[in-house]
mmCIF file of the N, C-alpha and C atoms, coordinates in Angstrom:
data_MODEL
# 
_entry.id   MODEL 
# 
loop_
_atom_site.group_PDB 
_atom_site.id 
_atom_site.type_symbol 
_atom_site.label_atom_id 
_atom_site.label_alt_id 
_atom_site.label_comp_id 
_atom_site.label_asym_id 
_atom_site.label_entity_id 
_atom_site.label_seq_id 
_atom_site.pdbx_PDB_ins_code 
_atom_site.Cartn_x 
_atom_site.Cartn_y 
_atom_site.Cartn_z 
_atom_site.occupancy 
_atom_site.B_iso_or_equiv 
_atom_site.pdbx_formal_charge 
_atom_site.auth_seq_id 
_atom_site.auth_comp_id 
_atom_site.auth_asym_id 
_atom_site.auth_atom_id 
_atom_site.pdbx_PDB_model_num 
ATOM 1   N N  . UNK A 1 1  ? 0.845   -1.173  0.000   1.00 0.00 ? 1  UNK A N  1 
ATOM 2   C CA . UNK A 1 1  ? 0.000   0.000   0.000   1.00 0.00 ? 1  UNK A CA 1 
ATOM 3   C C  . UNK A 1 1  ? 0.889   1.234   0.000   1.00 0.00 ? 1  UNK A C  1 
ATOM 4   N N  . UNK A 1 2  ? 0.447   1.908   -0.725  1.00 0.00 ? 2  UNK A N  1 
ATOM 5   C CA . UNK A 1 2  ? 1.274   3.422   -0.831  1.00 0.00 ? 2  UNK A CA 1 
ATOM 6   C C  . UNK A 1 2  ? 1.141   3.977   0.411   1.00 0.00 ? 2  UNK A C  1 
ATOM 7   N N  . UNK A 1 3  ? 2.103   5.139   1.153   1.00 0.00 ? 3  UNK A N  1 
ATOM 8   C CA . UNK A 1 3  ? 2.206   5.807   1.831   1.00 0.00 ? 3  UNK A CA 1 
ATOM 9   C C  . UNK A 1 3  ? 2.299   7.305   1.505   1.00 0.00 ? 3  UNK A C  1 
ATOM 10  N N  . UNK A 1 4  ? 1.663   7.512   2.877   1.00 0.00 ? 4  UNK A N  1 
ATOM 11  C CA . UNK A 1 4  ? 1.710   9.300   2.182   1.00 0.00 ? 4  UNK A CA 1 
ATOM 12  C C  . UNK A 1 4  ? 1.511   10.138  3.567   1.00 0.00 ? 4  UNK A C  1 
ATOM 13  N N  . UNK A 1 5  ? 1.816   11.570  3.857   1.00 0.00 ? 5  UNK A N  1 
ATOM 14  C CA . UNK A 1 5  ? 2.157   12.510  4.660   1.00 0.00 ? 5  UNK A CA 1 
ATOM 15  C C  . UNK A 1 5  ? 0.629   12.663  5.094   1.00 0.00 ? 5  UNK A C  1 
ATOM 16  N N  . UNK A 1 6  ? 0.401   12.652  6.256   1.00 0.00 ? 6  UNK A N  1 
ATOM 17  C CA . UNK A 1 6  ? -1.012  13.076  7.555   1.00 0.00 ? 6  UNK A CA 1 
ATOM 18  C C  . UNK A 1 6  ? -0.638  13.967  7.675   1.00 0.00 ? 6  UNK A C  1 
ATOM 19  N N  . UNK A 1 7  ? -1.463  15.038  7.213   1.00 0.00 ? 7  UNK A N  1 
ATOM 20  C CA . UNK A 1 7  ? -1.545  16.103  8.051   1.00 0.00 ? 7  UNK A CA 1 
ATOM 21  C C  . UNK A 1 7  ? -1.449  16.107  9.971   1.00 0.00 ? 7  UNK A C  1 
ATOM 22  N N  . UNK A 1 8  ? -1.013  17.404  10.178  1.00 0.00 ? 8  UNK A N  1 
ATOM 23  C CA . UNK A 1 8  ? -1.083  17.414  11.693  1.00 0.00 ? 8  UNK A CA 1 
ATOM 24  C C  . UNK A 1 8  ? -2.559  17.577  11.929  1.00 0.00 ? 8  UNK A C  1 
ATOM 25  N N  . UNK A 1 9  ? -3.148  18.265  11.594  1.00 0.00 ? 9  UNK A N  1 
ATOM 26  C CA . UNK A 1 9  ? -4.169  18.769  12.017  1.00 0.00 ? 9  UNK A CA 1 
ATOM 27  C C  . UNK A 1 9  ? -5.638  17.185  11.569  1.00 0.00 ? 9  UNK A C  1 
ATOM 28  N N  . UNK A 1 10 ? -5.111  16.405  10.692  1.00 0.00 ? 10 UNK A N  1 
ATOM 29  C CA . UNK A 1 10 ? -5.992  15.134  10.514  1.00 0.00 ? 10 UNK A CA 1 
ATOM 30  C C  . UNK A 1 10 ? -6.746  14.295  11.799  1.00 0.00 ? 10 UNK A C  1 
ATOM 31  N N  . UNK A 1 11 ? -7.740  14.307  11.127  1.00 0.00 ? 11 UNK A N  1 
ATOM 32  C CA . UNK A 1 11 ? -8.825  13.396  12.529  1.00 0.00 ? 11 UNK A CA 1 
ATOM 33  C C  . UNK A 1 11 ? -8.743  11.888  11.852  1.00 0.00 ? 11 UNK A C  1 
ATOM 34  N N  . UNK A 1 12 ? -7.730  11.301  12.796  1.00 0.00 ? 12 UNK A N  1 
ATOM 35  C CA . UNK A 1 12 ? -7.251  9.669   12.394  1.00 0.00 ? 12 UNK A CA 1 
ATOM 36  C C  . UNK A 1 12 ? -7.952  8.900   12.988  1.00 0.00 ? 12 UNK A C  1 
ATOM 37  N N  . UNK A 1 13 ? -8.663  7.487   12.515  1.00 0.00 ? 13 UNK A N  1 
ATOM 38  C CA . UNK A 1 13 ? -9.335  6.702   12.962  1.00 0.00 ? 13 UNK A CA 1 
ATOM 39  C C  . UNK A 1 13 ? -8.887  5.779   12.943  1.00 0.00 ? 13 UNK A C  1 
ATOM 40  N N  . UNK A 1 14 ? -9.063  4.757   13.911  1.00 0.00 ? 14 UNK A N  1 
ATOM 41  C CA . UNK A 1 14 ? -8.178  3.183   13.750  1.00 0.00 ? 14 UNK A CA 1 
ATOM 42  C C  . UNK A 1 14 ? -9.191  2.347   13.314  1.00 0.00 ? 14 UNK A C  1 
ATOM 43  N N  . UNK A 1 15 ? -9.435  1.799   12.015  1.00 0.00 ? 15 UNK A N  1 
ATOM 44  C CA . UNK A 1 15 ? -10.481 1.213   11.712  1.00 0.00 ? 15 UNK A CA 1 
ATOM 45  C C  . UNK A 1 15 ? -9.736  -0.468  11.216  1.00 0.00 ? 15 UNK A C  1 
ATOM 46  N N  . UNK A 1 16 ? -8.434  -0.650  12.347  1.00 0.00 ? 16 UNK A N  1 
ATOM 47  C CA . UNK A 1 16 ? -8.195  -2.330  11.887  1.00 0.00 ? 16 UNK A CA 1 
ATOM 48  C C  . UNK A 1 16 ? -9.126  -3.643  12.296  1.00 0.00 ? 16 UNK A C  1 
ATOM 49  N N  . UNK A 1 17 ? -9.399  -4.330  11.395  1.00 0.00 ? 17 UNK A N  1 
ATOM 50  C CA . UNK A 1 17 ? -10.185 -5.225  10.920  1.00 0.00 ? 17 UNK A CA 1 
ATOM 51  C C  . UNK A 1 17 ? -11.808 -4.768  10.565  1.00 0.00 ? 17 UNK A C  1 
ATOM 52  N N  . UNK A 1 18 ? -11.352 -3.940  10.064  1.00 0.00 ? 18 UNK A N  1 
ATOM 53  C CA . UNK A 1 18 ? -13.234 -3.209  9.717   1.00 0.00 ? 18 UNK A CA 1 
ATOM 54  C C  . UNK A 1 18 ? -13.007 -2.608  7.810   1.00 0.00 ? 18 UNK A C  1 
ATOM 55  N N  . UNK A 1 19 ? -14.312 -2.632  7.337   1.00 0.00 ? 19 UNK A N  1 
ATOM 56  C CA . UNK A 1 19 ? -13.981 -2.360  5.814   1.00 0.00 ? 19 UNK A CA 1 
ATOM 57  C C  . UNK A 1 19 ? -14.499 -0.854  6.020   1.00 0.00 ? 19 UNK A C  1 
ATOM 58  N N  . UNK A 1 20 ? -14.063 -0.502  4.625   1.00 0.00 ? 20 UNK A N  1 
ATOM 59  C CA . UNK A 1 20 ? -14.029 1.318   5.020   1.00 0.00 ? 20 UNK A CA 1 
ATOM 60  C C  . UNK A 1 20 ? -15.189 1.521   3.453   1.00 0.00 ? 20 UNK A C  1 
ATOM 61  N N  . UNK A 1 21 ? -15.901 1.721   2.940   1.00 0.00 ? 21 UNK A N  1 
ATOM 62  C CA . UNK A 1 21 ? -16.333 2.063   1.554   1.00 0.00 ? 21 UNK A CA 1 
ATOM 63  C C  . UNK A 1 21 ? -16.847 3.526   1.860   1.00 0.00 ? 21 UNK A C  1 
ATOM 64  N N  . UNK A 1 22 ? -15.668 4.465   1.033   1.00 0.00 ? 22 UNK A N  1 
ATOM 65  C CA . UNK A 1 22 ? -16.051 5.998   1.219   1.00 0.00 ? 22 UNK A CA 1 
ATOM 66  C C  . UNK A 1 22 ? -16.926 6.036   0.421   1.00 0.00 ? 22 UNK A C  1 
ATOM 67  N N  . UNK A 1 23 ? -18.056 7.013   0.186   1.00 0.00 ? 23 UNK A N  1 
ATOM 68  C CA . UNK A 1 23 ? -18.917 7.423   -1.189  1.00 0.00 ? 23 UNK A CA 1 
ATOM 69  C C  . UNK A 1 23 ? -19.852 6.346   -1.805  1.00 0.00 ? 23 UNK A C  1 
ATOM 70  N N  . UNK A 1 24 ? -20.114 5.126   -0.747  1.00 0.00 ? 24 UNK A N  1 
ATOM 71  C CA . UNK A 1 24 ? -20.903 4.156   -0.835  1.00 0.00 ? 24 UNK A CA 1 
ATOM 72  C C  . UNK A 1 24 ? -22.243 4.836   -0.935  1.00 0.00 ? 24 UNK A C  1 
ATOM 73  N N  . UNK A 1 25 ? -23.430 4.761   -1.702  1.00 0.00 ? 25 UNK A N  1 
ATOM 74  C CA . UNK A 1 25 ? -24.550 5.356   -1.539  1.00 0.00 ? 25 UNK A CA 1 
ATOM 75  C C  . UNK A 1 25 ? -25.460 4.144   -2.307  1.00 0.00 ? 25 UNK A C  1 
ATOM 76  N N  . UNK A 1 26 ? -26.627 3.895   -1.103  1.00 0.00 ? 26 UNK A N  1 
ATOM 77  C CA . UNK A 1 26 ? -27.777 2.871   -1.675  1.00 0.00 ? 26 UNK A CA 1 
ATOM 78  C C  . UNK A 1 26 ? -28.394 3.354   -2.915  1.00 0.00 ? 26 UNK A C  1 
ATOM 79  N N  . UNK A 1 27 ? -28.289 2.721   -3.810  1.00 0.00 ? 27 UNK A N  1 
ATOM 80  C CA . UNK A 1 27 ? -29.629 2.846   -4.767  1.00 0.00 ? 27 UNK A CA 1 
ATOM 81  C C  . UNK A 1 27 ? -30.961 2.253   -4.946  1.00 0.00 ? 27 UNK A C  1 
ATOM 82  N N  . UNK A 1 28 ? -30.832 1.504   -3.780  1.00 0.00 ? 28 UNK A N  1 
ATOM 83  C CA . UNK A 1 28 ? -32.012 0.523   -4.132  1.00 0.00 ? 28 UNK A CA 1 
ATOM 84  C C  . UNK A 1 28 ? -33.335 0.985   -3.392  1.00 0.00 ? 28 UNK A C  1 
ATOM 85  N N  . UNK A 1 29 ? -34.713 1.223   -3.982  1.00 0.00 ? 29 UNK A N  1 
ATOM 86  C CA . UNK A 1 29 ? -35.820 1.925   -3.719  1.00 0.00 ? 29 UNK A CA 1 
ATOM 87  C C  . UNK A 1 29 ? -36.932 0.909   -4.164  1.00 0.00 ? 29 UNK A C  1 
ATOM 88  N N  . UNK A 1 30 ? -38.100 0.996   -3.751  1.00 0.00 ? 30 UNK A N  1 
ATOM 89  C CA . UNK A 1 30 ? -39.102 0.433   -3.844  1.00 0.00 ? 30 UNK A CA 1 
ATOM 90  C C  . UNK A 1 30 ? -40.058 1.499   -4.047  1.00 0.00 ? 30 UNK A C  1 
ATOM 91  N N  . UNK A 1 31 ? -40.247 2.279   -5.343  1.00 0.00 ? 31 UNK A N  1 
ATOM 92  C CA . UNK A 1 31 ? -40.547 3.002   -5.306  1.00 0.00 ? 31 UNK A CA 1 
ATOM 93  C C  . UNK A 1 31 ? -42.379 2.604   -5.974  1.00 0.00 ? 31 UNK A C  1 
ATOM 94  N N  . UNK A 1 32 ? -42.556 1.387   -6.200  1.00 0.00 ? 32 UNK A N  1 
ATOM 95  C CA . UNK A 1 32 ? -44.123 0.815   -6.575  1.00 0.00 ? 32 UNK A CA 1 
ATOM 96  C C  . UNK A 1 32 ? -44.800 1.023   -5.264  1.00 0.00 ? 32 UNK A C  1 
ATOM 97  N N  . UNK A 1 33 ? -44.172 0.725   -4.322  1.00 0.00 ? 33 UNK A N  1 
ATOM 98  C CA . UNK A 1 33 ? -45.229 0.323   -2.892  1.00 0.00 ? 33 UNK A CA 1 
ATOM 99  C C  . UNK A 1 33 ? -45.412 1.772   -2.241  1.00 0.00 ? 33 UNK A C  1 
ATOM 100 N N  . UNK A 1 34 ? -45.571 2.987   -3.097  1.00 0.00 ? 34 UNK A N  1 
ATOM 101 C CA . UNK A 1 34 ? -45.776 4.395   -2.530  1.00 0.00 ? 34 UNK A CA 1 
ATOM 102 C C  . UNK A 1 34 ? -46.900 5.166   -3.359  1.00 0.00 ? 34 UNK A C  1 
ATOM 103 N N  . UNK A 1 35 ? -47.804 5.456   -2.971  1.00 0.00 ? 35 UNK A N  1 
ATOM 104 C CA . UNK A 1 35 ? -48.889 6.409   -3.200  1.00 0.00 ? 35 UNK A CA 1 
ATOM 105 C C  . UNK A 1 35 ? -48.534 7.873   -3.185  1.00 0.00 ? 35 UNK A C  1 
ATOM 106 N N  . UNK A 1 36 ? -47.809 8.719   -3.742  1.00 0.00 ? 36 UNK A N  1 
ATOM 107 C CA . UNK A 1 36 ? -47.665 10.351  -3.339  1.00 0.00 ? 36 UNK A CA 1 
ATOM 108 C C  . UNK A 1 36 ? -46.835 10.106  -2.035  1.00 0.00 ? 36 UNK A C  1 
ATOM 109 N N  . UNK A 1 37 ? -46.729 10.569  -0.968  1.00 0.00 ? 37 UNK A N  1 
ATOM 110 C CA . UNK A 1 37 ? -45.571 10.174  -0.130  1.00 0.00 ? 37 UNK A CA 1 
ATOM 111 C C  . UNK A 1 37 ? -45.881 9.024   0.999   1.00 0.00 ? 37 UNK A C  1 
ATOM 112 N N  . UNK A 1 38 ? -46.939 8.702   1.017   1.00 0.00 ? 38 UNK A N  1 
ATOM 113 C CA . UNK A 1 38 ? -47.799 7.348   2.110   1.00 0.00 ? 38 UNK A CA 1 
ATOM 114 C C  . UNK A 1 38 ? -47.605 6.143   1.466   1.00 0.00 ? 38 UNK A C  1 
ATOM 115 N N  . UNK A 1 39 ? -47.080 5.166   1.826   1.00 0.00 ? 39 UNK A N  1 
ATOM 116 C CA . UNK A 1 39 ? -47.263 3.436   1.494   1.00 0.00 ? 39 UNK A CA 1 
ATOM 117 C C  . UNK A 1 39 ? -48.121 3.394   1.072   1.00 0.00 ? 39 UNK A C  1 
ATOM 118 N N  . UNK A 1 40 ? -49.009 2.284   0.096   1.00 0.00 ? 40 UNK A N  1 
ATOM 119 C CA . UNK A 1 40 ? -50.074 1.998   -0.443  1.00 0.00 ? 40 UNK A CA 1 
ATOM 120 C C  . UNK A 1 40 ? -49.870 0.479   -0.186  1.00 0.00 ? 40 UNK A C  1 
ATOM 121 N N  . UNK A 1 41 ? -51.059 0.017   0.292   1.00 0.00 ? 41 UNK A N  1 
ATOM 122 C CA . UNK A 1 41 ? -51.545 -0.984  0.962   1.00 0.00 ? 41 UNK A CA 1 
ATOM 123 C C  . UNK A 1 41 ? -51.678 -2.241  -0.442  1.00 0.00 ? 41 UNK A C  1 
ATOM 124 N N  . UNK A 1 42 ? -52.295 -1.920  -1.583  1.00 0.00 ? 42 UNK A N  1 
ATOM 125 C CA . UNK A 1 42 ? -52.154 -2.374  -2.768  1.00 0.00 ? 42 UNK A CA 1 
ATOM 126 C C  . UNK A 1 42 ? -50.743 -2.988  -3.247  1.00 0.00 ? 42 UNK A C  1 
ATOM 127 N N  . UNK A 1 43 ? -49.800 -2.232  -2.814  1.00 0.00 ? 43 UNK A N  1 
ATOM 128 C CA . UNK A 1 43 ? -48.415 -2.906  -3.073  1.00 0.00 ? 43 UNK A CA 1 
ATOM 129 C C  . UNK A 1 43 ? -47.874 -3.994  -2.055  1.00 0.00 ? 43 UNK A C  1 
ATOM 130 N N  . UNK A 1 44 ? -48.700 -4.518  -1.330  1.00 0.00 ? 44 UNK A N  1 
ATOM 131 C CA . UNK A 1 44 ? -48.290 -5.426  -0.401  1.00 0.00 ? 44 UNK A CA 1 
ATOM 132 C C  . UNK A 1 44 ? -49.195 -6.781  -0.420  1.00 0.00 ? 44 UNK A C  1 
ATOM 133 N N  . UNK A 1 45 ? -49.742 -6.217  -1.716  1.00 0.00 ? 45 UNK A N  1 
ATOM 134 C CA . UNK A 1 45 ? -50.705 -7.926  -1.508  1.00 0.00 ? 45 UNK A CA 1 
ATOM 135 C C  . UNK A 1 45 ? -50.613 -8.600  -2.821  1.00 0.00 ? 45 UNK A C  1 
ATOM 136 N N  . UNK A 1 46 ? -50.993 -9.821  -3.621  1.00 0.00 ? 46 UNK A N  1 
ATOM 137 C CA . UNK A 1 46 ? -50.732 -10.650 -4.340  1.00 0.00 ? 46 UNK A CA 1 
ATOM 138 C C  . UNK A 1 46 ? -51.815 -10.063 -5.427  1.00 0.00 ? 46 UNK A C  1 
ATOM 139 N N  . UNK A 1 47 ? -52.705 -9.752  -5.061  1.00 0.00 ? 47 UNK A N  1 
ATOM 140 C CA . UNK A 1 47 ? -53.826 -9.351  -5.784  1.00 0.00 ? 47 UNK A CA 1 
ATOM 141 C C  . UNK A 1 47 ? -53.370 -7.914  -7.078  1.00 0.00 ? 47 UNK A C  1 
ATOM 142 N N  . UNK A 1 48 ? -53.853 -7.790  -8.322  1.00 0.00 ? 48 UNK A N  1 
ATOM 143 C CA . UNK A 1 48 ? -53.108 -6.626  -8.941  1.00 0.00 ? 48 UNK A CA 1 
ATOM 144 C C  . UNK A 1 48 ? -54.083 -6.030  -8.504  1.00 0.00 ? 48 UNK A C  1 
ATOM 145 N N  . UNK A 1 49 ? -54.140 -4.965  -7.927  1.00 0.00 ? 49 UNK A N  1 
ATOM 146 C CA . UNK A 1 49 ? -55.201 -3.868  -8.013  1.00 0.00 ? 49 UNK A CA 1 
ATOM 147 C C  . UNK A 1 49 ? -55.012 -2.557  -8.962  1.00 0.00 ? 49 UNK A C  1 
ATOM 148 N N  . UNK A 1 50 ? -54.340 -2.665  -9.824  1.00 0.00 ? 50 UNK A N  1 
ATOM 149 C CA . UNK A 1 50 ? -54.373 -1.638  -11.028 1.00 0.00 ? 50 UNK A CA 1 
ATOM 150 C C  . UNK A 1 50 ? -55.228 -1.968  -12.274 1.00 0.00 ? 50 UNK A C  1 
# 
């Protein structure tokens, strides 16, 4: 692994044996089971109601 100069002023964390993913962001949405901003009850059952 490359090395490189810390600042003094750096807020260092000891994160050994832990994974780090910077800029990780979920994409995953369920965006059928929503009515305008309320859950819809229709998206939770087997039945199509459309």
């Amino acid at each position: 692994m490359a090395s490189m100069a810390i600042p003094k002023d750096a807020d260092v964390k000891n994160y050994t044996g832990k994974s780090a993913l910077p800029g990780l962001i979920s994409d995953h949405a369920h965006l059928a089971q929503y009515q305008g901003v309320t859950p819809s009850p229709d998206a939770y059952t087997r039945e199509k109601n459309y």
